[in-house]
C-alpha positions in Angstrom: 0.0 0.0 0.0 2.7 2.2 0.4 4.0 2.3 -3.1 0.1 3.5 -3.9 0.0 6.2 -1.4 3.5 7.4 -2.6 2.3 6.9 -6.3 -0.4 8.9 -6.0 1.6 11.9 -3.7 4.3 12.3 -6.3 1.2 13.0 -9.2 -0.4 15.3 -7.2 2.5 16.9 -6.0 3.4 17.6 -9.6 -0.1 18.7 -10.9 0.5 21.2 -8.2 3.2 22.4 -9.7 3.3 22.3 -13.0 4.4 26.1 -14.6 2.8 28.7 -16.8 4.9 29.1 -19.7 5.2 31.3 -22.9 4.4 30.2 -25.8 6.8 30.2 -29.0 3.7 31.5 -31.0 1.2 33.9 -29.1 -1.2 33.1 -32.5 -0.9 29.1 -32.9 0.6 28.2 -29.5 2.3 24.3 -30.1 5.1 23.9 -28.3 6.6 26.3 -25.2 10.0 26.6 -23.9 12.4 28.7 -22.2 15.6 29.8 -23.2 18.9 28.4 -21.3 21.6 30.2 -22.8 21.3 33.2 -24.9 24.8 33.5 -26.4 24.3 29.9 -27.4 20.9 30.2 -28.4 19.7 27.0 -26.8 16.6 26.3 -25.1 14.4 24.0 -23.0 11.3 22.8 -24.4 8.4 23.3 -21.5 5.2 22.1 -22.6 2.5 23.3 -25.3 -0.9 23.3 -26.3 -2.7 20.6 -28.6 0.5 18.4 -28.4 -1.4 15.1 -29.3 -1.1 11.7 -31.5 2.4 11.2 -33.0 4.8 13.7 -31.5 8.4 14.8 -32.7 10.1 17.1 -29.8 12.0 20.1 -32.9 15.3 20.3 -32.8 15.1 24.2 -33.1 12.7 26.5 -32.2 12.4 30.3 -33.4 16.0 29.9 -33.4 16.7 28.6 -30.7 18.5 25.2 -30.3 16.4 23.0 -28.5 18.5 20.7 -25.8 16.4 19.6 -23.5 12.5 18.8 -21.9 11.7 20.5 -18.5 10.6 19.1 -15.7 6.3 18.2 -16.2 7.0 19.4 -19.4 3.9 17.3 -20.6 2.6 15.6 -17.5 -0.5 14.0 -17.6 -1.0 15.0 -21.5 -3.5 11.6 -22.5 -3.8 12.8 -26.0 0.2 11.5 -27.0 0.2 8.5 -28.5 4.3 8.4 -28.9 7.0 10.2 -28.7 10.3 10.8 -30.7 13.3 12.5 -29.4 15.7 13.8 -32.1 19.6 14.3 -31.8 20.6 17.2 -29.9 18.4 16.9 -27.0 20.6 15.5 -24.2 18.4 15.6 -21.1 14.9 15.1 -20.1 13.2 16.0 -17.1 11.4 14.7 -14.3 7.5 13.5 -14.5 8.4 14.7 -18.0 5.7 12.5 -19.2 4.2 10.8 -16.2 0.6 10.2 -16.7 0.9 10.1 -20.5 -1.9 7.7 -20.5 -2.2 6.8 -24.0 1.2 7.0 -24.8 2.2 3.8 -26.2 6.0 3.9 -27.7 8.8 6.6 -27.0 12.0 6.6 -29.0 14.8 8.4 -26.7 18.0 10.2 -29.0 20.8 8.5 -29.1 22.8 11.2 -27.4 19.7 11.7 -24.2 22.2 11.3 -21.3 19.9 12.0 -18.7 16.1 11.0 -17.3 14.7 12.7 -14.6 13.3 10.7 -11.3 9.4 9.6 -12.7 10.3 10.5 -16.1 7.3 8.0 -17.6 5.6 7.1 -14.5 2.3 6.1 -14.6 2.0 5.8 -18.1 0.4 2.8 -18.2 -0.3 2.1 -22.2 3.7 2.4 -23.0 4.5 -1.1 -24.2 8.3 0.1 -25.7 11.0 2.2 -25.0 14.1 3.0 -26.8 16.1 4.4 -24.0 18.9 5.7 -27.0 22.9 4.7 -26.4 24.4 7.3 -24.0 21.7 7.3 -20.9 24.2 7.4 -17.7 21.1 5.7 -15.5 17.6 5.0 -15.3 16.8 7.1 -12.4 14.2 6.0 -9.9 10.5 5.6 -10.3 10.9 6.1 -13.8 8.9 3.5 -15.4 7.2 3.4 -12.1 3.3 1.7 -12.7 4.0 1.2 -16.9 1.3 -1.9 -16.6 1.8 -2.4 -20.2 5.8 -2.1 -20.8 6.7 -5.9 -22.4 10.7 -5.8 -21.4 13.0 -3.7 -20.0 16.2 -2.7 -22.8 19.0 -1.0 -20.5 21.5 0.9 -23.0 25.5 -0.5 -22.8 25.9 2.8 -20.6 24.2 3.0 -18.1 25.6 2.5 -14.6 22.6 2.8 -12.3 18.8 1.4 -12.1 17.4 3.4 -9.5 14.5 2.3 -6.9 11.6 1.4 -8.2 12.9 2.1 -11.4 10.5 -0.3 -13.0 8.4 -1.2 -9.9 5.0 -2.8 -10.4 5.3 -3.5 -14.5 3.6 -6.7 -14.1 3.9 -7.6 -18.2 7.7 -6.9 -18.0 8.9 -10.4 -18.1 12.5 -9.5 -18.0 15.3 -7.7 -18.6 19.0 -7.6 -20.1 21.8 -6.0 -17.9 24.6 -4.8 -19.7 28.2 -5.1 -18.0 28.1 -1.5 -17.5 25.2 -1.9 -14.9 26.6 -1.4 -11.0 24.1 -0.7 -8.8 20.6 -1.7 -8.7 18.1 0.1 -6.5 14.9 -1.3 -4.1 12.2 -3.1 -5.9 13.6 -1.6 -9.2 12.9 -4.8 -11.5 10.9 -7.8 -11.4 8.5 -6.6 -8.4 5.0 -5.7 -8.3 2.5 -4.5 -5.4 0.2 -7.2 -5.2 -3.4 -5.5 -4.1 -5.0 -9.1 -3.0 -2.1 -9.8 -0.6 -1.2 -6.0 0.0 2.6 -6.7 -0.5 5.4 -6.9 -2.6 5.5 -9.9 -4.9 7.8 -10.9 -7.5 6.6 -10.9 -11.1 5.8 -14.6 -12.3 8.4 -16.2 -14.9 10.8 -12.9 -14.2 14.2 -13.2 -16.3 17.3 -11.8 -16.4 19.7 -11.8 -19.3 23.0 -10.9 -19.8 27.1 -11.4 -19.6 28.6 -14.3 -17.2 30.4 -12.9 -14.1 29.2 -9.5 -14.4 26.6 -7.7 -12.2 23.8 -9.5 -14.0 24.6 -12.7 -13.1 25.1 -12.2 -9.6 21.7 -10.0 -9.5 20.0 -12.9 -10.6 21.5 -15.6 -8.3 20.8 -12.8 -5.4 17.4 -12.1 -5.9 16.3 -15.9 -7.4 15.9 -14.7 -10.9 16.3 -17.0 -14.0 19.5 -16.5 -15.6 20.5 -16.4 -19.6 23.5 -16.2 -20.8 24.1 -13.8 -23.5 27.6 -13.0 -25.5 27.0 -9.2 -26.3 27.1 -7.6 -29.4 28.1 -10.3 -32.1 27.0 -9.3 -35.7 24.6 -11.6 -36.8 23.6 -13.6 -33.7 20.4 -12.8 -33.4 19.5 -15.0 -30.7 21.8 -14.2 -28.5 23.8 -17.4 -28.1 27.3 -16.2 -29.2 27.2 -18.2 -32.9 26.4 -17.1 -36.5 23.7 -19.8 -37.5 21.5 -20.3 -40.8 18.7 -20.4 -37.8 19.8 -16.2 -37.2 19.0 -15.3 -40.7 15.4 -17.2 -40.3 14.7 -15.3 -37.2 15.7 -12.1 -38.9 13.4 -12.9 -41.2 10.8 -13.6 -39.5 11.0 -10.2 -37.6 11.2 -8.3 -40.7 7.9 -10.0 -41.9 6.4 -8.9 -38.7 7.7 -5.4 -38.6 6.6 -5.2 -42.6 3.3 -6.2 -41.6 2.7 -3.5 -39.0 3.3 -5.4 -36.1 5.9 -4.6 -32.6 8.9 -5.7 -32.8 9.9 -8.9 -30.8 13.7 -8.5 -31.1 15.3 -6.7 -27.6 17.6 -4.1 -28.1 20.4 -6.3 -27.9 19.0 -8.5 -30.9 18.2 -5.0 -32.9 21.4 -4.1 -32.6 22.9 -7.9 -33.7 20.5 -8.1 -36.2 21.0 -5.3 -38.6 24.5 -7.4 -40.6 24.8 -4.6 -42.9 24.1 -1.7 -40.2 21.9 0.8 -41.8 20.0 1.1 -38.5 16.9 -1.4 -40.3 15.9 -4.9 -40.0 15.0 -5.9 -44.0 15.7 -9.0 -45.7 19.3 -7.7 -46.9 20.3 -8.2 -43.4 18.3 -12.1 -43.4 20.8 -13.2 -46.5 23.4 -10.9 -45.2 24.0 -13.3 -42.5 23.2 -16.5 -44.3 25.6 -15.7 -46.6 28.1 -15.1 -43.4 27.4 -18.8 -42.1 27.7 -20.3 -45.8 31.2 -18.9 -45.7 32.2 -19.9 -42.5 30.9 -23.1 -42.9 32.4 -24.2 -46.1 35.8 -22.7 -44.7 35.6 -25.1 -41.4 34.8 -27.9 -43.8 
């Protein structure tokens, strides 16, 4: 019960404080910000009006160079659907976008650094998150009550999952520590507040992937976990088990027919990132027969 009381403190807390701001256009208001340095022209992007469906943060606005998302920048906004964060913006705020609740996919820049504590809490549609490759930490809270989030993808630099960092995501059913990962926080993965028994449970069928004799593994044995071994970034292995096999390219396949046809993806970040053989940042079938062609070679070479 205590995670509910203090759920519902930190949104009201924030509702109370959320800012007035000036718009960037007193005719069409869209998008508000403040500026952060005048001699370098940059600015902080606080809110706006009739920010729904699809939404792409700019990269400049009347000028200015947009580096960041203030803190409740769009807090409680249920009209988002998803949200992409171009290059250039290096931090986000906190209960940035807590409360978002039809906000289904966010796509981080691959040069955000930093999420504020709550960042997405609350936001109970997201079902993915591209967290980018240069977030430091996943601060605390900040998945906090995402009912819907399917698995947790921790980019190769972070450091730090804070507390409650994905606390009481019952459809996570697990995540992949990277090497880089030294301290885990209370109840940040693979717990849930159970309302029948009023307490803490862990999530059933709860996974952990990741390196041998790194923090993973010892996270796992610690807290009872399952444990897979995975071999880190080999080109090509899209199932993670440290070979180049004809059964990679069917899998790539496979996940290119599903993303062609509309559909989530069901690769992690970690396969993604294996997946794409020729990397132009896609999945397609060049990459399929681009690594079929990599385990003809090798194989008529062993034989």
């Amino acid at each position: 019960m205590k995670h509910l009381i203090s759920l519902l403190t930190a949104l009201t807390t924030a509702v109370m404080l959320l800012p007035m701001n000036v718009s960037a256009d007193t005719a069409a208001p869209r998008f508000t910000y403040e500026v952060t340095d005048t001699s370098s022209k940059t600015a902080c992007i606080t809110g706006g009006k009739d920010i729904s469906g699809s939404v792409v943060i700019p990269q400049e606005i009347d000028g200015y160079k947009v580096t960041s998302i203030g803190d409740r920048a769009f807090f409680g906004n249920c009209d988002i659907t998803s949200v992409t964060v171009p290059d250039g913006i290096t931090e986000i705020g906190s209960f940035a976008f807590s409360g978002c609740l039809s906000l289904t996919d966010v796509k981080l820049s691959k040069y955000t650094e930093k999420l504020g504590s709550s960042c997405f809490l609350s936001c109970t549609a997201l079902v993915e998150a591209d967290l980018g490759e240069s977030l430091t930490a996943v601060p605390e809270r900040c998945f906090y009550a995402c009912t819907s989030l399917r698995w947790a993808d921790i980019p190769e630099t972070a450091a730090l999952i804070g507390s409650e960092a994905y606390f009481s995501c019952p459809d996570t059913s697990g995540i992949r520590i990277p090497p880089s990962v030294k301290t885990i926080g209370t109840d940040a993965i693979g717990s849930h507040y159970n309302i029948r028994s009023k307490s803490v449970e862990t999530i059933p069928g709860f996974s952990v992937s990741g390196m041998t004799d790194t923090y993973a593994q010892f996270y796992a044995e610690d807290k009872g976990f399952a444990f897979t071994e995975d071999h880190g970034h080999i080109t090509g292995d899209a199932d993670l088990d440290g070979l180049v096999l004809a059964f990679d390219a069917s899998s790539v396949l496979r996940e290119y027919t599903l993303l062609s046809s509309g559909k989530r993806s069901t690769f992690s970040r970690l396969q993604r990132q294996n997946a794409d053989f020729d990397s132009d940042g896609l999945i397609s079938a060049f990459d399929a027969s681009g690594i079929l062609r990599a385990y003809t070679m090798a194989s008529s070479e062993v034989g």
